[in-house]
Biopython code that builds the backbone (N, CA, C, O; Angstrom):
import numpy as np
from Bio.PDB.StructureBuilder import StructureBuilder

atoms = [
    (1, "UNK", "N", (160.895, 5.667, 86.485)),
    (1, "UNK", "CA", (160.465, 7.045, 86.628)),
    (1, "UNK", "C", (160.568, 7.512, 88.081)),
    (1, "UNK", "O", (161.147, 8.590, 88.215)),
    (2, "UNK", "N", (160.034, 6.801, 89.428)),
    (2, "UNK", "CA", (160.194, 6.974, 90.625)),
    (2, "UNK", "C", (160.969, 6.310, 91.495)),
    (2, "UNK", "O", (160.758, 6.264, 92.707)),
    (3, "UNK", "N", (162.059, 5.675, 90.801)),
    (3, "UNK", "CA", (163.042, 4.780, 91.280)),
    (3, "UNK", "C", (163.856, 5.338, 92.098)),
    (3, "UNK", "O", (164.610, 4.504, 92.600)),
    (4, "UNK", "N", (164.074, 6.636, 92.534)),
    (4, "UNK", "CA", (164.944, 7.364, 93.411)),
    (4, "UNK", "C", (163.498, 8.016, 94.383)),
    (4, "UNK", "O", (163.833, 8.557, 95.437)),
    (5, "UNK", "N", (162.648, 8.000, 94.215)),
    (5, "UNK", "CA", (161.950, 9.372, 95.161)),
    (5, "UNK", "C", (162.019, 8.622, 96.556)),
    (5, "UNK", "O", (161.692, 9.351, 97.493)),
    (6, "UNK", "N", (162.334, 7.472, 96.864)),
    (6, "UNK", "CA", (161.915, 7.312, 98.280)),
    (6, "UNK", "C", (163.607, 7.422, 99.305)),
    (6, "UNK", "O", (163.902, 7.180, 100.476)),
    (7, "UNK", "N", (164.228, 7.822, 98.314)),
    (7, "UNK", "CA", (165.938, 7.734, 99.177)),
    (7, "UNK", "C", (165.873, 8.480, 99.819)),
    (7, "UNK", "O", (165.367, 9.564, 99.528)),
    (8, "UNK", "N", (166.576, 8.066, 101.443)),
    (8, "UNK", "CA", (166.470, 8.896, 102.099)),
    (8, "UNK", "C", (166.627, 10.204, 102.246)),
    (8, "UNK", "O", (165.782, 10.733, 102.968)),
    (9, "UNK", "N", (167.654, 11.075, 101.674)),
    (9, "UNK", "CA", (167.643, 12.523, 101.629)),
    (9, "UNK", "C", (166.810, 13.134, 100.494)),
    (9, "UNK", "O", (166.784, 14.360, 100.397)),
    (10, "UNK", "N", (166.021, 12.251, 99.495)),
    (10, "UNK", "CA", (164.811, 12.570, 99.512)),
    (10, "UNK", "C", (163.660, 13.104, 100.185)),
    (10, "UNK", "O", (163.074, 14.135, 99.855)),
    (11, "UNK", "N", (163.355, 12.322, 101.181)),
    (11, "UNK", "CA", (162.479, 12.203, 102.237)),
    (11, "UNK", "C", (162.937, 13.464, 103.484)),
    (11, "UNK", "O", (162.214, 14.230, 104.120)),
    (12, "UNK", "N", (163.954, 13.339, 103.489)),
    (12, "UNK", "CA", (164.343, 14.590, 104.919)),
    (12, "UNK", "C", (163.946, 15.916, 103.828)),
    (12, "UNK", "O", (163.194, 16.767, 104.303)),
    (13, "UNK", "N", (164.302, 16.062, 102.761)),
    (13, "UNK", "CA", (164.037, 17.564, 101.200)),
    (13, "UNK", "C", (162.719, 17.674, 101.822)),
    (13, "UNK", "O", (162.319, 18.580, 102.553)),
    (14, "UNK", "N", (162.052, 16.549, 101.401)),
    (14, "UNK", "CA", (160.263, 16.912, 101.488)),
    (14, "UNK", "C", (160.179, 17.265, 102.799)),
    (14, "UNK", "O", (159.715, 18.390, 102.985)),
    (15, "UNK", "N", (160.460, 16.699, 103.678)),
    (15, "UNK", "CA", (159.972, 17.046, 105.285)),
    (15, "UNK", "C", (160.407, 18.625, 105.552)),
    (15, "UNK", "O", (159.770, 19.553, 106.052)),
    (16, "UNK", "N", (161.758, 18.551, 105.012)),
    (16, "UNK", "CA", (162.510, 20.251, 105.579)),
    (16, "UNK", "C", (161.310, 21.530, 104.902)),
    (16, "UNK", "O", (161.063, 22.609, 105.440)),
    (17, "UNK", "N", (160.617, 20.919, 103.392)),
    (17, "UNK", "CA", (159.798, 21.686, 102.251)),
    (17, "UNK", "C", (158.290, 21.746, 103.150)),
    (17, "UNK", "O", (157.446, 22.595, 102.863)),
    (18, "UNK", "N", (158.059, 20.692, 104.316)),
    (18, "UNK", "CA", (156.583, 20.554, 104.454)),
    (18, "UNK", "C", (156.879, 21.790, 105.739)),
    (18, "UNK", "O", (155.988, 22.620, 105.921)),
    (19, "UNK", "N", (157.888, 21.841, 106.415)),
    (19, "UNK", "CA", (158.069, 21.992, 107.502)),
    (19, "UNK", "C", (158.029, 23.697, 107.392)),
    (19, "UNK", "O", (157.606, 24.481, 108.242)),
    (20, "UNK", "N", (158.654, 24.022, 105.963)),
    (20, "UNK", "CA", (158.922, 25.452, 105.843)),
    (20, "UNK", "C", (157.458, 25.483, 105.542)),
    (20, "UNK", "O", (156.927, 26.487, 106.018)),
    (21, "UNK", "N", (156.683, 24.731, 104.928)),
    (21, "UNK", "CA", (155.014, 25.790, 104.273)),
    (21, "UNK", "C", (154.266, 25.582, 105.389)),
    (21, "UNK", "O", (153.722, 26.630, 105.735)),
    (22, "UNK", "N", (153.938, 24.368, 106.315)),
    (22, "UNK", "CA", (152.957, 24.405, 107.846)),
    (22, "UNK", "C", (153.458, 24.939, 108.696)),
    (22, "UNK", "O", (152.677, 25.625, 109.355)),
    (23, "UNK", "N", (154.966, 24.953, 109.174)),
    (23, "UNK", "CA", (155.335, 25.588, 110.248)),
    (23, "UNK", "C", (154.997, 24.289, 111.252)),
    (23, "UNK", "O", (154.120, 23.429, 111.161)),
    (24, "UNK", "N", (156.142, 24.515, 112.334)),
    (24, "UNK", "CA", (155.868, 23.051, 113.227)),
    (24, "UNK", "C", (154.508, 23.004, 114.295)),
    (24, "UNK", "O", (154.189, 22.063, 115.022)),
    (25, "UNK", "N", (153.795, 24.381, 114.139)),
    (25, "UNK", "CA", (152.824, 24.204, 114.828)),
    (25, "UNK", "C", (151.435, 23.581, 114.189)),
    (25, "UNK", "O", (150.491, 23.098, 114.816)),
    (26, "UNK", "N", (151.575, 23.726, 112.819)),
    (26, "UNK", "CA", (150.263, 22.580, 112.280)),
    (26, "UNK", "C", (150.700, 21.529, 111.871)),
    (26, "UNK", "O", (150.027, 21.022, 110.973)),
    (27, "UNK", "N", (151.895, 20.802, 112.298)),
    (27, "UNK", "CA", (152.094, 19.207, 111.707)),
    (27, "UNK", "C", (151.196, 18.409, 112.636)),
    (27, "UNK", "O", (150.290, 17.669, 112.255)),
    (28, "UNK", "N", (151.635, 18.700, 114.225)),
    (28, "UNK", "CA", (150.016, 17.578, 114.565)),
    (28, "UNK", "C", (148.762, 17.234, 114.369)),
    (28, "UNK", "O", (148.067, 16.235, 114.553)),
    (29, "UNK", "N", (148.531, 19.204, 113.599)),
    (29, "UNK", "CA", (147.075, 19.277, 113.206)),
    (29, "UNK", "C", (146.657, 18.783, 112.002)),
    (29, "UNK", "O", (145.444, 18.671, 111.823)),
    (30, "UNK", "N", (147.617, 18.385, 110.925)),
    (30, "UNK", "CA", (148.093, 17.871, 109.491)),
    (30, "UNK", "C", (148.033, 16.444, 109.958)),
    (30, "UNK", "O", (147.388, 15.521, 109.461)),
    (31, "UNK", "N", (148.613, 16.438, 110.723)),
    (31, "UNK", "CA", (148.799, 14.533, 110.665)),
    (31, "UNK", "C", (147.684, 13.685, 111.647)),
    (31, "UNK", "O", (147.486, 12.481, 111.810)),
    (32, "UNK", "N", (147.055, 14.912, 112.220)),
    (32, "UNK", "CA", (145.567, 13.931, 112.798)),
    (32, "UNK", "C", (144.341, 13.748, 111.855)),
    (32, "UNK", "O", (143.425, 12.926, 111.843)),
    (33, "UNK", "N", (144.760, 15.161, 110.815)),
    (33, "UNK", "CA", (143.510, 15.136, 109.937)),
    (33, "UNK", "C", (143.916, 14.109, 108.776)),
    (33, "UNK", "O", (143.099, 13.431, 108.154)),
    (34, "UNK", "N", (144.726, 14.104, 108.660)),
    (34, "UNK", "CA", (145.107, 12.466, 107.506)),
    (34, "UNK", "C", (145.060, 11.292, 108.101)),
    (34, "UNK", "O", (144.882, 10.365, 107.311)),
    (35, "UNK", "N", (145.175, 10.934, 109.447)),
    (35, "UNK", "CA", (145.042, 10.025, 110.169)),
    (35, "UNK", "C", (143.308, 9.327, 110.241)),
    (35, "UNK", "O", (142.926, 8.199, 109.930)),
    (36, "UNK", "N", (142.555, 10.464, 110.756)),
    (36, "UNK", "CA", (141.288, 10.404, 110.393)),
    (36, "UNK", "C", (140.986, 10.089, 109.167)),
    (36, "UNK", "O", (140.310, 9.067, 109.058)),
    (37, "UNK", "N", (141.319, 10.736, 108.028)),
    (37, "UNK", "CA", (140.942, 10.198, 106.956)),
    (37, "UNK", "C", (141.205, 8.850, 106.331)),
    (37, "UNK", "O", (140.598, 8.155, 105.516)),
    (38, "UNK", "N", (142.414, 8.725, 107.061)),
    (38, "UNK", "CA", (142.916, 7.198, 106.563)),
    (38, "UNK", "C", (141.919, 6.308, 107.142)),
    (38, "UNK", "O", (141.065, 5.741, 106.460)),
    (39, "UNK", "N", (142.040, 6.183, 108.480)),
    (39, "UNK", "CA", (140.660, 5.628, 109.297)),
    (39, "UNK", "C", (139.524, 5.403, 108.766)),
    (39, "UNK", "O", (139.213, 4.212, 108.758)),
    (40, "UNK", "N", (138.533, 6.363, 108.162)),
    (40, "UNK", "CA", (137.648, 6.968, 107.370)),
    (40, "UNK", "C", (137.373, 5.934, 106.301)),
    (40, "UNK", "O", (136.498, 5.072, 106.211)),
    (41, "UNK", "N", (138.531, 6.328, 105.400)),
    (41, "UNK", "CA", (138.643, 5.617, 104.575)),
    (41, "UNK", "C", (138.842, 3.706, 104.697)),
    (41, "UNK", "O", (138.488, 2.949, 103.793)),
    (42, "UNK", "N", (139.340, 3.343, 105.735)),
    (42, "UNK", "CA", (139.444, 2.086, 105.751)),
    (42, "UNK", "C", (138.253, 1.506, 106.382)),
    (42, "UNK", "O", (137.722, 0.426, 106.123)),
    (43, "UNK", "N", (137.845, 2.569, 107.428)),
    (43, "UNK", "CA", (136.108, 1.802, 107.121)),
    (43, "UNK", "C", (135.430, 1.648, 106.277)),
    (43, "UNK", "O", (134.740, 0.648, 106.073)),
    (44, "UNK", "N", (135.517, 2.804, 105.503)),
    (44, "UNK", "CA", (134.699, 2.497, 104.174)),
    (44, "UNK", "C", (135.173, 1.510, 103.437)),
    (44, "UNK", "O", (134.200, 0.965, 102.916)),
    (45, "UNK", "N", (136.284, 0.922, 103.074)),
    (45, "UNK", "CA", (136.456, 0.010, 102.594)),
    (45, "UNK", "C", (135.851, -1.746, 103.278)),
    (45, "UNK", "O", (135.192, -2.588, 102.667)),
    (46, "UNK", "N", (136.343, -1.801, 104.603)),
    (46, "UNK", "CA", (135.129, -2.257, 105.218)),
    (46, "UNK", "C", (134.144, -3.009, 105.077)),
    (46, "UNK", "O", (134.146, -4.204, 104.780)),
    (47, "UNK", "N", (132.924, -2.048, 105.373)),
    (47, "UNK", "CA", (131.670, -2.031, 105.275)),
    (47, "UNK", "C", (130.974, -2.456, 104.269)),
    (47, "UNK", "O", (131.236, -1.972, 103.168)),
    (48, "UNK", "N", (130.052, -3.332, 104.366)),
    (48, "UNK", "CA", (129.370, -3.938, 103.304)),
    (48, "UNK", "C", (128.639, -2.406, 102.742)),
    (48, "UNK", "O", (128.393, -1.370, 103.360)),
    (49, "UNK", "N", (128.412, -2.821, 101.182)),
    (49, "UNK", "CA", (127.404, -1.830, 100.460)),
    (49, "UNK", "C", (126.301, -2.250, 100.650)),
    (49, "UNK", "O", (125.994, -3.433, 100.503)),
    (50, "UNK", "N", (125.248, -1.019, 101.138)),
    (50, "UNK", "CA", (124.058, -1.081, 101.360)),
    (50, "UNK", "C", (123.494, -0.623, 99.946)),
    (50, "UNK", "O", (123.969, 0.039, 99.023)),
    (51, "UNK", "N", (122.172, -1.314, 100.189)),
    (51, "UNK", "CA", (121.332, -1.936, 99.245)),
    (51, "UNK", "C", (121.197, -0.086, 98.492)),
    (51, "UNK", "O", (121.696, 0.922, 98.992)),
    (52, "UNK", "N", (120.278, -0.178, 97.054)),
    (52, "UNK", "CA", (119.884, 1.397, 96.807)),
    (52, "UNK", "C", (118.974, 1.810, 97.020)),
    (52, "UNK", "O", (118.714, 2.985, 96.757)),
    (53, "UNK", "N", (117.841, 0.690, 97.785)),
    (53, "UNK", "CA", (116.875, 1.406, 98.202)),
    (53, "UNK", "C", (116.944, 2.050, 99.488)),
    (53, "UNK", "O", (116.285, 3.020, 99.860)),
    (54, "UNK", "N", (117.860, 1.370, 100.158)),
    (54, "UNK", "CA", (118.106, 1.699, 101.467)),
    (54, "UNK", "C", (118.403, 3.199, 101.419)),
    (54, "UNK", "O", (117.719, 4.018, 102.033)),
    (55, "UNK", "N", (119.597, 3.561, 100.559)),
    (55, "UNK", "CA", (120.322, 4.951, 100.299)),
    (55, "UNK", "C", (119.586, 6.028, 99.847)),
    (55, "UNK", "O", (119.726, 7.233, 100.053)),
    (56, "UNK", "N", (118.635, 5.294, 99.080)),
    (56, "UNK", "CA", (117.658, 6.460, 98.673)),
    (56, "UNK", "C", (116.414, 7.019, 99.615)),
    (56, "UNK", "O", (115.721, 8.025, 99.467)),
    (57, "UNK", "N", (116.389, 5.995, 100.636)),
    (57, "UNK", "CA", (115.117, 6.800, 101.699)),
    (57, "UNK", "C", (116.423, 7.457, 102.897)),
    (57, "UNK", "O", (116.258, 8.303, 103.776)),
    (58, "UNK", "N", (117.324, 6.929, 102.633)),
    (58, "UNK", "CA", (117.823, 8.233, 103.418)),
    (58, "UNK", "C", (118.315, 9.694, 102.977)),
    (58, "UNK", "O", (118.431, 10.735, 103.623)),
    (59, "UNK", "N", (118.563, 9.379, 101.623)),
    (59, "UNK", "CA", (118.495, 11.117, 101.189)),
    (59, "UNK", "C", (117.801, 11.922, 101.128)),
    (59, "UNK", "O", (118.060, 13.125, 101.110)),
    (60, "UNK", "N", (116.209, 11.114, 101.059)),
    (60, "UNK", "CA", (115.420, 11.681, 100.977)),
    (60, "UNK", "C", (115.017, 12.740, 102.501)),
    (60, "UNK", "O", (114.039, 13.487, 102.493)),
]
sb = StructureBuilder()
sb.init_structure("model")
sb.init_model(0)
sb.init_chain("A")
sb.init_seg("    ")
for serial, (resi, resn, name, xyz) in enumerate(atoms, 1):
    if name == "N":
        sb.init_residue(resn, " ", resi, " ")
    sb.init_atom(name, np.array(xyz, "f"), 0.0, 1.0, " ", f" {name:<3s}", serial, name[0])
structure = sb.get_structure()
């Protein structure tokens, strides 16, 4: 089913498609905020799970 999507003039289509909807002035701002999230996310993966009592006196 996705046996072609990663060929290269694949990849330049999508970039030329990202490039026409952000415009080149929000790709740094696009690719720090996914960067962060990736980050984000790999701490959270990470981090031990805290207990539920713990979680629950802090929502409170």
């Amino acid at each position: 089913m996705f046996e072609g999507l990663f060929q290269p003039t694949h990849l330049i289509i999508i970039l030329v498609i990202v490039l026409i909807i952000f415009g080149p002035g929000k790709l740094p701002e696009l690719g720090g905020s996914i960067g962060k999230a990736i980050r984000g996310f790999k701490k959270a993966m990470n981090e031990p799970e805290k207990p539920e009592e713990e979680t629950k006196k802090i929502e409170k």
